[in-house]
Backbone as CSV, one residue per row, in Angstrom:
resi,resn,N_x,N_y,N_z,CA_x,CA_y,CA_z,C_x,C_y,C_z
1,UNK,-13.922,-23.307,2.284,-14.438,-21.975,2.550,-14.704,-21.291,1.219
2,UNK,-16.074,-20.386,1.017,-16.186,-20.124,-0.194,-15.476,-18.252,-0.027
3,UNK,-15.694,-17.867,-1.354,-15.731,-16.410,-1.437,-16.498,-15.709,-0.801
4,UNK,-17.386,-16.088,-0.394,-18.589,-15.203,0.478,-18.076,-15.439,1.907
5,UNK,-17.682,-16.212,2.548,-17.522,-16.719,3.716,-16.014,-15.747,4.089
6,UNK,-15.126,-15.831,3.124,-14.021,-15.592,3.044,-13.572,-14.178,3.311
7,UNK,-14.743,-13.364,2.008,-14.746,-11.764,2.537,-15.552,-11.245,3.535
8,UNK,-16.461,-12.314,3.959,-16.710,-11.527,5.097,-15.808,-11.819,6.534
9,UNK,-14.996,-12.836,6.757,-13.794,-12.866,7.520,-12.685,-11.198,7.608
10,UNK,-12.657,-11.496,5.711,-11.384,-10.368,5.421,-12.103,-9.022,6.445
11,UNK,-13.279,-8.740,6.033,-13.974,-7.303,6.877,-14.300,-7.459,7.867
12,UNK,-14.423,-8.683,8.685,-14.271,-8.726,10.013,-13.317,-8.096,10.503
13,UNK,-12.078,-9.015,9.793,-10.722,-8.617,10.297,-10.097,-7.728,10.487
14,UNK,-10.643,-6.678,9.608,-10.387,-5.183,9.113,-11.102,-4.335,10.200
15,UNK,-12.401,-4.526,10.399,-13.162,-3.850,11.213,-12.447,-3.807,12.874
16,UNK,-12.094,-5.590,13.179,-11.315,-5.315,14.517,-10.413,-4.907,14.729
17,UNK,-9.835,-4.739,13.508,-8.197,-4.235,13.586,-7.896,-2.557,14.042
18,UNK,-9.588,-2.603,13.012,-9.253,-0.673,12.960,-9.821,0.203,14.633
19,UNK,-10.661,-1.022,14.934,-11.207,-0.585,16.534,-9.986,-0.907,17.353
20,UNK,-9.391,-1.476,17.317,-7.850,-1.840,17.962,-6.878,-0.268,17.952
21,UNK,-7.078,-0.370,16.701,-6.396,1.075,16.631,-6.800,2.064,17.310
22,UNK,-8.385,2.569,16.966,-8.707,3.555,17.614,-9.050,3.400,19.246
23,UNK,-8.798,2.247,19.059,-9.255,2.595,21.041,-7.450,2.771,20.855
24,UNK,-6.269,1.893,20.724,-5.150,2.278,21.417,-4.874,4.040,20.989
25,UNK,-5.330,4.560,20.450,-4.809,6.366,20.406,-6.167,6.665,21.727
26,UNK,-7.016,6.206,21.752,-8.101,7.006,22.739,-7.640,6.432,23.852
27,UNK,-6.817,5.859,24.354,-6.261,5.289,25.192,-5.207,6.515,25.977
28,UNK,-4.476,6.963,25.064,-3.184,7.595,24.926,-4.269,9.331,26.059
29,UNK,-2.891,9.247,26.300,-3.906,11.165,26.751,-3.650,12.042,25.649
30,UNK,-4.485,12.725,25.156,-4.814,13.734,24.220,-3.637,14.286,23.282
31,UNK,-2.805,14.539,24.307,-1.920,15.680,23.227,-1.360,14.390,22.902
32,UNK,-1.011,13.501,23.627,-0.021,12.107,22.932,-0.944,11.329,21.522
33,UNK,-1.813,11.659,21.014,-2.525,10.915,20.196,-1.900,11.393,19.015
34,UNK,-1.426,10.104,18.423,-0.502,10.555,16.641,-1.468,9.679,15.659
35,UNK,-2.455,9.052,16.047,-3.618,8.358,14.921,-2.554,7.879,13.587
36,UNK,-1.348,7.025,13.835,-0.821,6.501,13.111,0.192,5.844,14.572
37,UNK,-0.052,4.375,13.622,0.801,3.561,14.434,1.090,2.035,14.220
38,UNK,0.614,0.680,14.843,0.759,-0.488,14.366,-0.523,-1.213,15.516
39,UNK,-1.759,-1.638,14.869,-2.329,-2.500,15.882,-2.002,-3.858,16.216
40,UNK,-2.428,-4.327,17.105,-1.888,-5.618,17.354,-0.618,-5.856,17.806
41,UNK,0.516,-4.697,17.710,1.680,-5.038,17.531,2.349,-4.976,15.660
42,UNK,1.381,-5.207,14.770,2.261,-5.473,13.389,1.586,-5.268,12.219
43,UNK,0.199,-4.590,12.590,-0.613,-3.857,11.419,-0.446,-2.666,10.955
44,UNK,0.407,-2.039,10.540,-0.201,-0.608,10.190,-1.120,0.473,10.218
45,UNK,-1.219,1.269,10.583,-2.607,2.220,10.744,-2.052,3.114,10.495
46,UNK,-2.947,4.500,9.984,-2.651,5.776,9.719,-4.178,6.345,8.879
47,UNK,-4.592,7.278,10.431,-6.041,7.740,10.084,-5.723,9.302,10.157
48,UNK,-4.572,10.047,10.176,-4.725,11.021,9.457,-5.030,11.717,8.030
49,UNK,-5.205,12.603,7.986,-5.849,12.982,6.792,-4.672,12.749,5.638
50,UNK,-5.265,12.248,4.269,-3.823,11.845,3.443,-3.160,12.921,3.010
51,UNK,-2.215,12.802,2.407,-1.400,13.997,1.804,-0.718,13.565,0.413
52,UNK,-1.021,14.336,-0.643,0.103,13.733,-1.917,1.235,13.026,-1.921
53,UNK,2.079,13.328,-0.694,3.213,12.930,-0.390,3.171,11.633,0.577
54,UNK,2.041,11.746,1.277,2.708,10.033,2.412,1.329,9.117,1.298
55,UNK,0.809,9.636,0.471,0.197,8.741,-1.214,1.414,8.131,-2.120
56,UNK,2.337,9.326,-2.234,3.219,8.825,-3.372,4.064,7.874,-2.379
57,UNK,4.348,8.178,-1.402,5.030,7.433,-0.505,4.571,5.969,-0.629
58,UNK,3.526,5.900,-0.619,2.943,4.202,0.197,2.737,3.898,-1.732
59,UNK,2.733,4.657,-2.664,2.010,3.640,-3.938,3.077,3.311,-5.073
60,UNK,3.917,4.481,-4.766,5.617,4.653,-5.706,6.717,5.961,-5.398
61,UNK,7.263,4.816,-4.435,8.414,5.463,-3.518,9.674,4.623,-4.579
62,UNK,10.789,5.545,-5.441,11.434,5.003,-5.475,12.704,4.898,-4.730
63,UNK,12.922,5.248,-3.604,13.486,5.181,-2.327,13.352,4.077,-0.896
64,UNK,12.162,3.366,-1.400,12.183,2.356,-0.843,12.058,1.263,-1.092
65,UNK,12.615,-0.050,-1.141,12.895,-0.881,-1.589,11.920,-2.203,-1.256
66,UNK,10.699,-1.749,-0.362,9.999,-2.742,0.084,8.584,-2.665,-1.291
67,UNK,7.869,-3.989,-1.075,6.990,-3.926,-1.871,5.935,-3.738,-1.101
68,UNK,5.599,-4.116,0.113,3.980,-3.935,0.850,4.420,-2.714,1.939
69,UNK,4.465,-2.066,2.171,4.365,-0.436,2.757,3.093,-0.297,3.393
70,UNK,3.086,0.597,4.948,2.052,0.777,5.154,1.314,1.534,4.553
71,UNK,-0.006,1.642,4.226,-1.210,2.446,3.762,-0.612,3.868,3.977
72,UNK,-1.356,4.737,2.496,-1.259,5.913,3.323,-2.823,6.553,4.156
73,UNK,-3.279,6.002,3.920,-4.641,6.068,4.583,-5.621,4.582,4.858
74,UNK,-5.896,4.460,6.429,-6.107,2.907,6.655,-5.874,2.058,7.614
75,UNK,-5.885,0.995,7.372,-5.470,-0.309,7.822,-4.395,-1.345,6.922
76,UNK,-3.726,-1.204,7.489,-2.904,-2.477,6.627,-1.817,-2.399,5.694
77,UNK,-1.680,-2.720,4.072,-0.305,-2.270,3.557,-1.107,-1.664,2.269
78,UNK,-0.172,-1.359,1.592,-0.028,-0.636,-0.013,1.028,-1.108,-0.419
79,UNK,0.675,-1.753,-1.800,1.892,-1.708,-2.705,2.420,-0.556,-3.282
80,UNK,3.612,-0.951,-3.154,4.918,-0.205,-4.040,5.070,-0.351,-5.283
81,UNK,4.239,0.185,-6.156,4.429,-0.493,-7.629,5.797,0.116,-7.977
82,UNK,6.173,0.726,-7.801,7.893,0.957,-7.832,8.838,0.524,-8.113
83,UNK,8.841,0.165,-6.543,9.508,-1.748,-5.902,9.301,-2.599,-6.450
84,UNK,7.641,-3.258,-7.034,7.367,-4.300,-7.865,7.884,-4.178,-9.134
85,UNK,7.644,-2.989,-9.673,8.123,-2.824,-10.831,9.899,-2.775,-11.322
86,UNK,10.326,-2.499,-10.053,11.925,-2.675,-10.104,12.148,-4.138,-10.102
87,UNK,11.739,-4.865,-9.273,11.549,-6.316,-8.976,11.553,-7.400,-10.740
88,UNK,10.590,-7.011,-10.981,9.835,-7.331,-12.166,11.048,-7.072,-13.545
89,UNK,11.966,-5.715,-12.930,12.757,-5.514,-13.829,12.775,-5.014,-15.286
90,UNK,11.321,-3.949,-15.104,10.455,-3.192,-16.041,11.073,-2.111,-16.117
91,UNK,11.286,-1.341,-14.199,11.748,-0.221,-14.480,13.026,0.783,-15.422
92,UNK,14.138,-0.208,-15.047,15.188,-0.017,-16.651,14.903,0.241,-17.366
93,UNK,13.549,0.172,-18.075,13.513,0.149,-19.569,12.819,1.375,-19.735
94,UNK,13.184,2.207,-19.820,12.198,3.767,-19.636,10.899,3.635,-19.204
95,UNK,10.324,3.219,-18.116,9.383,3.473,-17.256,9.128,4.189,-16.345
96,UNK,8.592,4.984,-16.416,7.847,6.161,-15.940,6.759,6.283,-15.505
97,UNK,6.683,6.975,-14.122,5.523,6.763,-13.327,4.323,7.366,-14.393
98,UNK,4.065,8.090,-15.325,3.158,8.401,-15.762,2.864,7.176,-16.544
99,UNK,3.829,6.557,-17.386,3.448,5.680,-17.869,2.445,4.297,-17.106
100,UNK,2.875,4.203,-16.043,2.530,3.345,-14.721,0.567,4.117,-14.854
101,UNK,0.956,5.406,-14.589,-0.762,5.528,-14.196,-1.864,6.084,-15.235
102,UNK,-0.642,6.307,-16.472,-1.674,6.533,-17.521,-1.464,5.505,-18.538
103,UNK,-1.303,3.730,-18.440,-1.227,3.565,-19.400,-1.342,3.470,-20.985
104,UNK,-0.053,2.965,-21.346,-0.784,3.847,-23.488,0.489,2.704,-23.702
105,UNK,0.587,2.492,-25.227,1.418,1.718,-26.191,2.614,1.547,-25.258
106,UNK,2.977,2.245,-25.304,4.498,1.934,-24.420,4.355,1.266,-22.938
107,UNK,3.780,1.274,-22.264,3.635,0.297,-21.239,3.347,-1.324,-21.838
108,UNK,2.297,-0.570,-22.524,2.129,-2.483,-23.609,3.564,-3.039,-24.131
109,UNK,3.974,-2.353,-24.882,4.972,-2.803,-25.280,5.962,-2.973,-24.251
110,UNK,5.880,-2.551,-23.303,7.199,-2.721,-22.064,7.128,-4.178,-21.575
111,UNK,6.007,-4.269,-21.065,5.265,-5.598,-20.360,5.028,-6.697,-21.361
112,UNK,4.590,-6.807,-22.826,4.953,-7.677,-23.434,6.477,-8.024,-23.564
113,UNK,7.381,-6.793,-24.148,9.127,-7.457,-24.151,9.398,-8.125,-22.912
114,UNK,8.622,-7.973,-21.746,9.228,-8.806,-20.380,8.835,-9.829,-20.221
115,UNK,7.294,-10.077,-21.007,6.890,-11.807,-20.693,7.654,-12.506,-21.920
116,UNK,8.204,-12.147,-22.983,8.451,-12.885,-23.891,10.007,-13.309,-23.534
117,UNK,10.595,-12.550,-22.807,12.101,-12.593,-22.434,12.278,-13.535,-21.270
118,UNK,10.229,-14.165,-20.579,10.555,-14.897,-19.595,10.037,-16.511,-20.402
């Protein structure tokens, strides 16, 4: 199977997933519709509007210990660079979410001392 063949599977998959979703809330009677939930049984969904908070939630929660989290807006998961980054065993070393999204020298230097120590 090539790359072309492949992503257009991936957006198939995506596309039925997310009609899954929205028919099961249009399903629901009105006031019961929460447009966040799980299609299929084990996908994630959440088509409310995002918020800073269920963002920081799904991209760097350090309160949760998982690495794939549902989306905060979507289909499917979000990483926890958090989690990965705790994982990874970066975070100890003065890492800081700014550092994470603005990287500069000190992230370099963080992430080099960790491959050389592996």
């Amino acid at each position: 199977m090539n790359v072309k063949s492949l992503n257009r599977l991936l957006q198939a998959a995506v596309i039925t997933l997310s009609m899954i979703a929205v028919c099961q809330e249009l399903e629901k009677p009105k006031e019961e519709r929460e447009w966040h939930g799980k299609a299929a049984g084990f996908v994630p969904y959440d088509f409310r509007m995002p918020t800073m908070e269920r963002i920081r939630e799904a991209y760097w929660n350090p309160y949760d210990s998982r690495i794939l989290v549902p989306e905060a807006f979507g289909v499917g998961w979000a990483i926890n660079f958090y989690a990965l980054l705790e994982r990874l065993r970066l975070i100890g070393q003065d890492l800081s979410e700014e550092d994470f999204l603005m990287p500069g020298q000190h992230m370099k230097k963080v992430l080099t001392h960790a491959l050389e120590a592996e």
